[in-house]
MARBA-3410 file (N, C-alpha, C, O; in Angstrom, 1 decimal):
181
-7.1,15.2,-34.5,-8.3,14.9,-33.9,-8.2,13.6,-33.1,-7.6,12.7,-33.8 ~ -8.6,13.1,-31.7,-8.5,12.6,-31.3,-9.6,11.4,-31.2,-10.8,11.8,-31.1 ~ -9.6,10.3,-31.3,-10.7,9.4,-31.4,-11.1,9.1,-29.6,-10.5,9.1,-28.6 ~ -12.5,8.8,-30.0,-13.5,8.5,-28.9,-14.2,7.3,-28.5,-14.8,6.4,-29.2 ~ -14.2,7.3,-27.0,-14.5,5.5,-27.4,-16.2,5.7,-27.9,-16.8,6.7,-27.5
-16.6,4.9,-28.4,-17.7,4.4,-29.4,-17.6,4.4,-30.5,-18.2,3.6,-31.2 ~ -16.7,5.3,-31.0,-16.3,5.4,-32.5,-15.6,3.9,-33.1,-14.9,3.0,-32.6 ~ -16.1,4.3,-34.5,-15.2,2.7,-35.3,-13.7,3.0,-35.2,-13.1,4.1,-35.3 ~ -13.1,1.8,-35.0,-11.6,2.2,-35.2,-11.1,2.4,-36.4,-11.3,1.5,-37.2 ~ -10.6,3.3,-36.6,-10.0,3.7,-38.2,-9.5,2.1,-38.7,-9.1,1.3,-37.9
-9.6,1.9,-39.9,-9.2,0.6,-40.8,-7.7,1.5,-41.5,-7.4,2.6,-42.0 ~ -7.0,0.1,-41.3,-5.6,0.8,-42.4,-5.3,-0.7,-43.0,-5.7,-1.8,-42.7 ~ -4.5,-0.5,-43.9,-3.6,-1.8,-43.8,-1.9,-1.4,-43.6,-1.6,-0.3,-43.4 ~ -1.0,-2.3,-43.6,0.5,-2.1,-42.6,1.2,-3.4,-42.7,0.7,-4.4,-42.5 ~ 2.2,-3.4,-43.1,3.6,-4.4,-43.0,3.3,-4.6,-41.1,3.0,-3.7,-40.4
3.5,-5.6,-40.9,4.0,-6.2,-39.6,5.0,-7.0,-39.5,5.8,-7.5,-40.4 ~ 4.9,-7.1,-38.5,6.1,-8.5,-38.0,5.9,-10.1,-38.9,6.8,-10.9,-39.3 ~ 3.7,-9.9,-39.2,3.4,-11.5,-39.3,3.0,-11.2,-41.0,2.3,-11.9,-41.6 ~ 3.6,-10.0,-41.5,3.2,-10.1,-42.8,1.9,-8.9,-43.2,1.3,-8.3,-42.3 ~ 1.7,-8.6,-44.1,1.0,-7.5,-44.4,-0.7,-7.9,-43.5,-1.2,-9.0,-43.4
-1.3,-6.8,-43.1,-2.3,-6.8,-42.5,-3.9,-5.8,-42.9,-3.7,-4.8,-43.6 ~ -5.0,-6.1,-42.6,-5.7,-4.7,-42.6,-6.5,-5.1,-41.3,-7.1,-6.1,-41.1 ~ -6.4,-4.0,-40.6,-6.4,-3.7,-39.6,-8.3,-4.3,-39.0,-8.4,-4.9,-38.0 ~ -9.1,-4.1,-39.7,-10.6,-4.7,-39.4,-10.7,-6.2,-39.8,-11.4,-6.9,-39.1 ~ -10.0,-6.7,-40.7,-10.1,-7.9,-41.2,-9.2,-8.7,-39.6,-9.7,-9.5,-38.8
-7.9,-8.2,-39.7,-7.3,-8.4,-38.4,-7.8,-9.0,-37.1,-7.5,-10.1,-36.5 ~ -8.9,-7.9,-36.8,-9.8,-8.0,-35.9,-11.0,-8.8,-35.3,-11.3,-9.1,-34.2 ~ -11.8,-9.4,-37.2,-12.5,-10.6,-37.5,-13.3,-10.5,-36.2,-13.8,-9.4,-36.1 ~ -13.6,-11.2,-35.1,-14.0,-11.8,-34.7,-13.9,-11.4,-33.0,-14.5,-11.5,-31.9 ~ -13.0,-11.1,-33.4,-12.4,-10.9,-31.9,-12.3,-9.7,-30.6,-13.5,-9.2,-30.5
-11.7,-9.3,-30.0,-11.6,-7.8,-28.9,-10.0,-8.0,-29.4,-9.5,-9.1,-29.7 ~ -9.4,-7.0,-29.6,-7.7,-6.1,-29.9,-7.3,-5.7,-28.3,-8.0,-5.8,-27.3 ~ -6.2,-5.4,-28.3,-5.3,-4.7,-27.5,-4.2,-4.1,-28.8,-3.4,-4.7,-29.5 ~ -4.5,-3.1,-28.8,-3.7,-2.0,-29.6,-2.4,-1.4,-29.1,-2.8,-0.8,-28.1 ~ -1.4,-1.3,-29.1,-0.6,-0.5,-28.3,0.3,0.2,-29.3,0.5,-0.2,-30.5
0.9,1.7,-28.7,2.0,1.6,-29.3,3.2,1.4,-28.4,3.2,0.7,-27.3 ~ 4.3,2.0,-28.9,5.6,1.9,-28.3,6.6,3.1,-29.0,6.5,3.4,-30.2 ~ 7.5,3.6,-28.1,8.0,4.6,-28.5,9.0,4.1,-29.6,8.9,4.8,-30.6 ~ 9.8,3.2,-29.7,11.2,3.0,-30.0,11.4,1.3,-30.0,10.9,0.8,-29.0 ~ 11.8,0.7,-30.8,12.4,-0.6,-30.5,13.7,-0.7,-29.8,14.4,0.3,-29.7
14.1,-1.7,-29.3,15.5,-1.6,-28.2,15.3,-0.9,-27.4,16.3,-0.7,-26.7 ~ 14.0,-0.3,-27.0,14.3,0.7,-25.2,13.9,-0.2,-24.0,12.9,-0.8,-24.1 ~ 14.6,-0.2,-23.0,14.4,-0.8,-21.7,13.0,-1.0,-21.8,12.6,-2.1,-22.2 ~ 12.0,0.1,-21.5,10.8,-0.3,-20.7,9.6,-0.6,-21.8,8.4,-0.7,-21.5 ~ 10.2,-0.7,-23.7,9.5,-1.4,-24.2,9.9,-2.5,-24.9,9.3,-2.9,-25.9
10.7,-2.9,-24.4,11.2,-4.5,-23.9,10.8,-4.7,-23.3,10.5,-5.9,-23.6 ~ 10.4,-4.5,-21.9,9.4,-5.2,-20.9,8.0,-5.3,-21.7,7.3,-6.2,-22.1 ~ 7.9,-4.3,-21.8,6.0,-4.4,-22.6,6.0,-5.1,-23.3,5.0,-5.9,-23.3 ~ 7.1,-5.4,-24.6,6.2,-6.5,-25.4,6.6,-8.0,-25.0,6.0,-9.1,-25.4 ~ 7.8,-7.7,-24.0,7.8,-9.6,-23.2,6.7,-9.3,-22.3,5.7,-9.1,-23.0
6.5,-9.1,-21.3,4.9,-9.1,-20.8,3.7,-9.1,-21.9,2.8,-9.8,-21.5 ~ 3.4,-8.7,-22.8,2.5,-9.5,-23.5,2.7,-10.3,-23.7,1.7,-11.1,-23.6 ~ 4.2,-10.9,-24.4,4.0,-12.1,-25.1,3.8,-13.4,-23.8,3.2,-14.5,-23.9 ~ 4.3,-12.8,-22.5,4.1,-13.6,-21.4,2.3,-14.1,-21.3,1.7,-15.2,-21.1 ~ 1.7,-12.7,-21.6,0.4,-13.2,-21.5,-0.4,-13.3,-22.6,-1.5,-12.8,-22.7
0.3,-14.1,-23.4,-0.8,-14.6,-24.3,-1.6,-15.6,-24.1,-2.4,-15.5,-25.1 ~ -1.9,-16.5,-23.3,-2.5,-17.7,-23.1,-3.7,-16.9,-22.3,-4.8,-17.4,-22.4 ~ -3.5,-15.4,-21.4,-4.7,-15.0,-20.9,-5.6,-14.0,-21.6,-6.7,-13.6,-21.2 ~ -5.0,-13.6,-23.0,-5.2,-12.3,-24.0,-6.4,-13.5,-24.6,-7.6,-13.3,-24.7 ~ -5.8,-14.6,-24.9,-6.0,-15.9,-25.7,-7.7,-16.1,-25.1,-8.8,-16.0,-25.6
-7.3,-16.4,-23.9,-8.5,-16.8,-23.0,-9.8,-15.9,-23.2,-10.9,-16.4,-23.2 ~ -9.7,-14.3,-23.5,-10.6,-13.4,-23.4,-10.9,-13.1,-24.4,-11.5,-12.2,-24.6 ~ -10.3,-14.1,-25.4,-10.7,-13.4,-27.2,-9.9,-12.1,-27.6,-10.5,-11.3,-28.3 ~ -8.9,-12.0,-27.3,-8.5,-10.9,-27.4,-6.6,-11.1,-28.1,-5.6,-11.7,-27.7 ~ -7.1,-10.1,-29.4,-5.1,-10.0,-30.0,-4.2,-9.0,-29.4,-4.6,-7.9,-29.4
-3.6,-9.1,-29.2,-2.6,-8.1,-28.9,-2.0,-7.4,-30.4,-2.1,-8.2,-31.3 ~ -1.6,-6.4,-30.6,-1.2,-5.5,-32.1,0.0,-4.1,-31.4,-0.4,-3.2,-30.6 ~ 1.0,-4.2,-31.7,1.9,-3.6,-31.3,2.2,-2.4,-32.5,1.8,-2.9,-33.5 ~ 2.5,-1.6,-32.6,2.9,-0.1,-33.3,4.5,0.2,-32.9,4.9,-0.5,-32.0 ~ 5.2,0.7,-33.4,6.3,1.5,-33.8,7.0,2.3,-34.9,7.4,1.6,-35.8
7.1,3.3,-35.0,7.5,4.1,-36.4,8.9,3.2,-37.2,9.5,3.6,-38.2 ~ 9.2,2.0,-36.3,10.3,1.5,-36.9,10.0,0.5,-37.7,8.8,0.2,-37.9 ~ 11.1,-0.2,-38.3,10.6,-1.2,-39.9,10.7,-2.8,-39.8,11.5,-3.4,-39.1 ~ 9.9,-3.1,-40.4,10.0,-4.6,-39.8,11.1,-5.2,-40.0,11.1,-6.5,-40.0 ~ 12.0,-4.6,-40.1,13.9,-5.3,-40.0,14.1,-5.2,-38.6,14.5,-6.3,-38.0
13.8,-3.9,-37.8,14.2,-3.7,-36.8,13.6,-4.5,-35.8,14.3,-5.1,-35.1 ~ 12.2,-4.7,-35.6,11.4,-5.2,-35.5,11.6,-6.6,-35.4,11.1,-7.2,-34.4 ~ 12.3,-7.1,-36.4,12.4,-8.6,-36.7,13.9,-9.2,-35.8,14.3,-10.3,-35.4 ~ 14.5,-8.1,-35.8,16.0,-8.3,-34.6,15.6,-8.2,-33.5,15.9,-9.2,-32.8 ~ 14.7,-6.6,-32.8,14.1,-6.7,-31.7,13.6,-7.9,-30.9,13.7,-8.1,-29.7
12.6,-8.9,-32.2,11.9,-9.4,-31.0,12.9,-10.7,-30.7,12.7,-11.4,-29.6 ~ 14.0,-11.1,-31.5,15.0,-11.5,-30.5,15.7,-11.4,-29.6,16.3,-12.2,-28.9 ~ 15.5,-10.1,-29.6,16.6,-9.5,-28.2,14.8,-9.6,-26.9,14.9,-9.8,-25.7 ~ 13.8,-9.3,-27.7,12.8,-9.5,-26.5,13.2,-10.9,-25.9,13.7,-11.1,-24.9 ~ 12.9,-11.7,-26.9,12.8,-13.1,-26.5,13.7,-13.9,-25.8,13.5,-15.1,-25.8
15.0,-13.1,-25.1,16.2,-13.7,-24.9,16.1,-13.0,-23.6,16.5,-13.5,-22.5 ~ 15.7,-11.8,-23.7,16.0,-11.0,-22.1,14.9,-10.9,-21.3,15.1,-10.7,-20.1 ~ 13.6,-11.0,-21.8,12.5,-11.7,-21.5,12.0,-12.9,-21.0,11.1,-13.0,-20.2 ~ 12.7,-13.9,-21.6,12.4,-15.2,-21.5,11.0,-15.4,-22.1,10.1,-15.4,-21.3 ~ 10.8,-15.5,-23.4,9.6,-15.2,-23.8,9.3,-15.4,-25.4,10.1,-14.8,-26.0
8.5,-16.0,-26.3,8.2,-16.1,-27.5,7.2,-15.1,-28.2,6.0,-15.5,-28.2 ~ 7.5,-14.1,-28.7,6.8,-13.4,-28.9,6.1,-13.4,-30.6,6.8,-13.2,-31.6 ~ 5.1,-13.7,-30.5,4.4,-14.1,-31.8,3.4,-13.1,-32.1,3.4,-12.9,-33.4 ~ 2.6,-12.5,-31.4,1.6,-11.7,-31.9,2.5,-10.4,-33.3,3.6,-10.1,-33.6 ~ 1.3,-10.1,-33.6,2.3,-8.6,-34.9,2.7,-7.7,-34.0,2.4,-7.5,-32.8
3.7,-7.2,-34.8,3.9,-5.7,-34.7,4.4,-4.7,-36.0,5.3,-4.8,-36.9 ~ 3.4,-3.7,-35.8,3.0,-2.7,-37.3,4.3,-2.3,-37.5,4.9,-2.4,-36.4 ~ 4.9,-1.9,-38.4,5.6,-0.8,-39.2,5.2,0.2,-38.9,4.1,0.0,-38.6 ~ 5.6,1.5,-38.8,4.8,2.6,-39.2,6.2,4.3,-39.4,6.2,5.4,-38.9 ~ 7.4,3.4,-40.3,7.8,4.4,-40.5,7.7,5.8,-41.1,8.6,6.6,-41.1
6.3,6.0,-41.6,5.7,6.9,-42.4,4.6,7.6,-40.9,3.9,8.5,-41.2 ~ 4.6,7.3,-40.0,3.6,7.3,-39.2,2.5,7.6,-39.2,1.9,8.1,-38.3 ~ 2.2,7.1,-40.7,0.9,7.1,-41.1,-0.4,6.4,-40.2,-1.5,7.0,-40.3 ~ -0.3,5.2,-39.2,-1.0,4.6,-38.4,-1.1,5.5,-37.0,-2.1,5.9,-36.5 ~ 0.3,5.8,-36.6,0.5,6.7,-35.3,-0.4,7.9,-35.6,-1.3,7.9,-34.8
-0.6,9.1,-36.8,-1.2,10.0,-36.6,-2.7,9.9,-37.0,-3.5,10.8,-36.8 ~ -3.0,8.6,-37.5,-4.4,7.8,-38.0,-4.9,8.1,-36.0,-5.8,8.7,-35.4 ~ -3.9,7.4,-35.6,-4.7,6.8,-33.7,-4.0,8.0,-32.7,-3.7,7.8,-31.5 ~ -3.7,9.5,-33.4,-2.9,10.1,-32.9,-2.6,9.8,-31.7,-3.2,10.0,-30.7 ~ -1.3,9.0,-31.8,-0.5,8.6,-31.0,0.9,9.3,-31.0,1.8,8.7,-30.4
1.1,10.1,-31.3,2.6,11.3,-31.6,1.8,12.5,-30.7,0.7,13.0,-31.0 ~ 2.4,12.7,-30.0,2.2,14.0,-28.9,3.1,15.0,-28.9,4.0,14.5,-28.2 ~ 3.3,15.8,-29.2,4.7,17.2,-29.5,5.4,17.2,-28.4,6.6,17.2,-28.2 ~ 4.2,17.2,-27.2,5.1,17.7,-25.8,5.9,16.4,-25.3,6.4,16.2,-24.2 ~ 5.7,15.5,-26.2,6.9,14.4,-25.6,7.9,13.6,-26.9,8.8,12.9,-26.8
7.2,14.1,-28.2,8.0,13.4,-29.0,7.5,13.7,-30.6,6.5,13.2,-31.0 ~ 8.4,14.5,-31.3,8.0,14.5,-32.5,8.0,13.5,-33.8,7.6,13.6,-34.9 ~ 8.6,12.6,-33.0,8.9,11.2,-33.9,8.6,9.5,-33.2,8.5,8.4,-33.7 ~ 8.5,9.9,-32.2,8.0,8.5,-31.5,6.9,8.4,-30.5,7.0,9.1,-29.5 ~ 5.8,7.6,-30.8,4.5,7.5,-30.6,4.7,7.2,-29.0,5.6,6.4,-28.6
3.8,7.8,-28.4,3.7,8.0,-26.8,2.9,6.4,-26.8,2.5,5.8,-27.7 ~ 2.8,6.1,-25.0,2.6,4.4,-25.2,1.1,4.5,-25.2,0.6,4.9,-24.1 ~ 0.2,4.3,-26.4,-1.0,4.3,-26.3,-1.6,3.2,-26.7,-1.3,2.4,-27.6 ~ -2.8,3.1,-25.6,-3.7,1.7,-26.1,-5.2,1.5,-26.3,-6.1,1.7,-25.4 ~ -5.3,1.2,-27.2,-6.3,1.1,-27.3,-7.0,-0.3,-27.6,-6.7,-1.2,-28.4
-8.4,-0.2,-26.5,-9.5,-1.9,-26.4,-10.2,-1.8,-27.7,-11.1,-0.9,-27.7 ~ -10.2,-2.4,-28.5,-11.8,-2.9,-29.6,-12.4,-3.5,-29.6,-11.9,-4.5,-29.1 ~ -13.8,-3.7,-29.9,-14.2,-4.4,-29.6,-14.5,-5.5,-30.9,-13.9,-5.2,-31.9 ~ -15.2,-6.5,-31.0,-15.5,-6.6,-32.4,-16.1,-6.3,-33.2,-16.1,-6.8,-34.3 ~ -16.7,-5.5,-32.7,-17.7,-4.4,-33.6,-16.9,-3.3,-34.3,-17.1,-2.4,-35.1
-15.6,-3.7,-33.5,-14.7,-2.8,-34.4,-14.4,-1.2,-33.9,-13.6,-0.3,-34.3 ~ -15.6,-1.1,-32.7,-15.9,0.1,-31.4,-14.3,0.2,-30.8,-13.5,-0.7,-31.1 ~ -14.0,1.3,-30.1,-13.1,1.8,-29.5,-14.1,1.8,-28.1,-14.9,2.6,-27.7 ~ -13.6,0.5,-27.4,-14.0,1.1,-26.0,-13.8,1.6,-24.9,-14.5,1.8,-23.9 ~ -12.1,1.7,-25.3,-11.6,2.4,-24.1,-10.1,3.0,-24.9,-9.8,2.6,-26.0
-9.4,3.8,-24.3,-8.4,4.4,-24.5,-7.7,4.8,-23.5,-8.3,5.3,-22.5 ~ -6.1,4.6,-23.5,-5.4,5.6,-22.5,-3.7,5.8,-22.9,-3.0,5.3,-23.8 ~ -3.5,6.4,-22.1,-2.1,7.3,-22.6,-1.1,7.6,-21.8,-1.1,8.7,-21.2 ~ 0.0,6.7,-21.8,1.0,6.5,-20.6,2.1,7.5,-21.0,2.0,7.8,-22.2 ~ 2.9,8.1,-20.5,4.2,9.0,-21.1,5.3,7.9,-21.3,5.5,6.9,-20.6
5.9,8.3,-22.3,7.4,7.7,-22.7,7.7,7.3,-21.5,8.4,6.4,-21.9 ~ 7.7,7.2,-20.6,9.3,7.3,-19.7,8.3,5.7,-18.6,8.9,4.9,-17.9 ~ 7.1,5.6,-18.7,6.3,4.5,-17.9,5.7,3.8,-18.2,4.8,4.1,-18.9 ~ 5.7,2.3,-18.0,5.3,1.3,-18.7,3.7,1.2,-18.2,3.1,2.0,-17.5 ~ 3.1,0.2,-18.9,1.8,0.2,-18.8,2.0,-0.7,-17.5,3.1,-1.1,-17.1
0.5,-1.2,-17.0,0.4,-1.6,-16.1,-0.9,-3.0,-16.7,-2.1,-2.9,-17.1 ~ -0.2,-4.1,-16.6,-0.8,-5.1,-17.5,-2.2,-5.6,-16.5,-3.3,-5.8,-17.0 ~ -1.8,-5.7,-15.5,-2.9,-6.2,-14.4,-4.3,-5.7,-15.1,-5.3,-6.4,-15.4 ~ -4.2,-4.0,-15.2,-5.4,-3.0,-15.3,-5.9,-3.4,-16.8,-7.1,-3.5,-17.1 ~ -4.7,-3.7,-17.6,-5.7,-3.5,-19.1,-6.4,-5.5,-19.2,-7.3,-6.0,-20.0
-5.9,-5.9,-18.6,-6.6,-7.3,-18.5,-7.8,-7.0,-17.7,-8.8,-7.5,-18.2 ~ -8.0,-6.3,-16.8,-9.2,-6.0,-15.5,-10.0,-5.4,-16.8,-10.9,-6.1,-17.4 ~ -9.5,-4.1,-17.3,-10.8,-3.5,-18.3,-11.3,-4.3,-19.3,-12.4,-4.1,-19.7 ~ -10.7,-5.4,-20.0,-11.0,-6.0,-20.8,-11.9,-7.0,-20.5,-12.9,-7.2,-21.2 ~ -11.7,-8.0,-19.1,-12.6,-8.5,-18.5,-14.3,-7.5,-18.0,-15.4,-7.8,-18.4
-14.0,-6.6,-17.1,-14.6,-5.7,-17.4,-15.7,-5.3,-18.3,-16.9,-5.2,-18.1 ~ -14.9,-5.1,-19.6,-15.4,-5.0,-20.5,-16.7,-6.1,-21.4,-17.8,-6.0,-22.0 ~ -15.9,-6.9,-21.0,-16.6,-8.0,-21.9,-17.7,-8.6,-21.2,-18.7,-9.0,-21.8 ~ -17.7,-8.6,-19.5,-18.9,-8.7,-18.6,-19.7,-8.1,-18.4,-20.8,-8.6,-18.0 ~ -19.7,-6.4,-18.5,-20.6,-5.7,-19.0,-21.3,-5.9,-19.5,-22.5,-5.8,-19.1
-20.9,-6.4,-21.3,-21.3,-6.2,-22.2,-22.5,-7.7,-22.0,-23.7,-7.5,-22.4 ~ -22.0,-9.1,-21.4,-22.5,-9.9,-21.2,-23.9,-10.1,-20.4,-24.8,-10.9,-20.5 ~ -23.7,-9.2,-19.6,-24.2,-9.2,-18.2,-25.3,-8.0,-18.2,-26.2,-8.1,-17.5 ~ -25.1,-7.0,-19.0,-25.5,-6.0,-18.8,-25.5,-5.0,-17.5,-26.4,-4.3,-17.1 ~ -24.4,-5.0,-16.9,-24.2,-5.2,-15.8,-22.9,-3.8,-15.8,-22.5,-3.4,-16.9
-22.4,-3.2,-14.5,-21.8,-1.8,-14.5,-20.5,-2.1,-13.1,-20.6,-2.7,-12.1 ~ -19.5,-1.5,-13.6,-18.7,-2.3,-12.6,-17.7,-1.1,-11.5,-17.0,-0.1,-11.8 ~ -17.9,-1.5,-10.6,-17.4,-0.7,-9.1,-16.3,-0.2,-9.5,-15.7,-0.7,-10.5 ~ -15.6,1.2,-8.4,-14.3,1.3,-8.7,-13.8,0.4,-8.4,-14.5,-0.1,-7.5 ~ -12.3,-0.5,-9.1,-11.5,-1.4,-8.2,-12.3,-2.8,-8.5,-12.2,-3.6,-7.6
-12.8,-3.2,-9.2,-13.7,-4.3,-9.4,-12.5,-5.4,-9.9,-11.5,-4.9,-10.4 ~ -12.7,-6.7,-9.8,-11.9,-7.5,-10.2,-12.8,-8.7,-10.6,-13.7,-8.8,-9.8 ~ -12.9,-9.9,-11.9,-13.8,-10.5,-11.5,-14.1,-11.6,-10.3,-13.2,-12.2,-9.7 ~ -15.4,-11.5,-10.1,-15.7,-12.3,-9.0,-16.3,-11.6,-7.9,-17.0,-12.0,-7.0 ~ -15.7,-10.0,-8.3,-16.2,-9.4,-7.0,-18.1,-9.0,-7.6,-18.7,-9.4,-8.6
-18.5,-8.3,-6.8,-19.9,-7.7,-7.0,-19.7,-6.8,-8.2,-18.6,-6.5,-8.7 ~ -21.2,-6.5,-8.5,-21.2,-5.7,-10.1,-22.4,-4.9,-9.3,-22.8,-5.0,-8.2 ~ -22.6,-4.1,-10.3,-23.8,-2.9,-10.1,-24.9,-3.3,-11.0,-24.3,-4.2,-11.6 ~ -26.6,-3.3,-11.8,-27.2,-3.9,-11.9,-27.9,-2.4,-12.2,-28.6,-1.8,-11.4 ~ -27.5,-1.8,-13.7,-28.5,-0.6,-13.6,-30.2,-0.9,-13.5,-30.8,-2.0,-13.7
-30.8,0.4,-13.2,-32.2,0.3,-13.1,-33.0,0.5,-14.8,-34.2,0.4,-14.9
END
């Protein structure tokens, strides 16, 4: 079953990178960036988690955690984010889940057959702090995310919600907003 944005995000708890977690408590206060990742050590999710850790000062800025997924164990995890942090140029601090049981992946069904029966396709998902899912999307193994866009929806996001306010295709802040009736 696939989750929808308005829905609560499923609560778990999980070993991470920063130590055991539960996933709403996690959240406290804040908007998430959820992601997964297919594999530790692969090219194009080694870019992804040095580009987040690159933008943490702007994740930071919008109230927003970053939370990383992989079916792999926080050993591997714990080597990885050296090899991020070296080929990246980059300190990477935010978690990243465990989920060798893929118990989390099939919680946010993130495991897709037509691309992988053991490693979670790159999915992300926005929360809010209500704990809402308000957006989702779903990149194929083989393509990295595009960090520009999930920073846009999240701003986006959060001006909406501020503003009451509805936003253009292609909107960036600063530009005009729509102003329902």
């Amino acid at each position: 079953m696939s989750l929808r944005i308005g829905e609560t995000a499923p609560d778990f708890t999980a070993e991470t990178t920063n130590g055991t977690i539960n996933f709403h408590e996690f959240i406290g206060d804040s908007w998430v960036f959820f992601f997964s990742h297919p594999a530790d050590f692969t090219p194009v999710c080694t870019t992804e988690m040095g580009r987040t850790a690159q933008l943490a000062a702007e994740f930071e800025k919008r109230n927003t955690k970053p939370i990383g997924l992989s079916t792999d164990t926080v050993g591997e995890h714990m080597q990885w984010i050296r090899d991020v942090n070296e080929t990246q140029n980059t300190d990477l601090k935010f978690p990243i889940i465990a989920d060798p049981d893929f118990a989390v992946a099939k919680l946010y069904d993130m495991i897709h057959p037509g691309e992988s029966d053991t490693a979670p396709v790159r999915s992300v998902f926005i929360i809010d702090p209500n704990r809402k899912i308000r957006l989702t999307m779903t990149y194929p193994m083989t393509i990295g995310r595009n960090f520009d866009e999930i920073l846009r929806v999240i701003d986006a996001l959060q001006t909406s919600d501020a503003r009451k306010v509805a936003m253009p295709a292609d909107w960036v802040p600063g530009n005009d907003v729509i102003i329902p009736l």
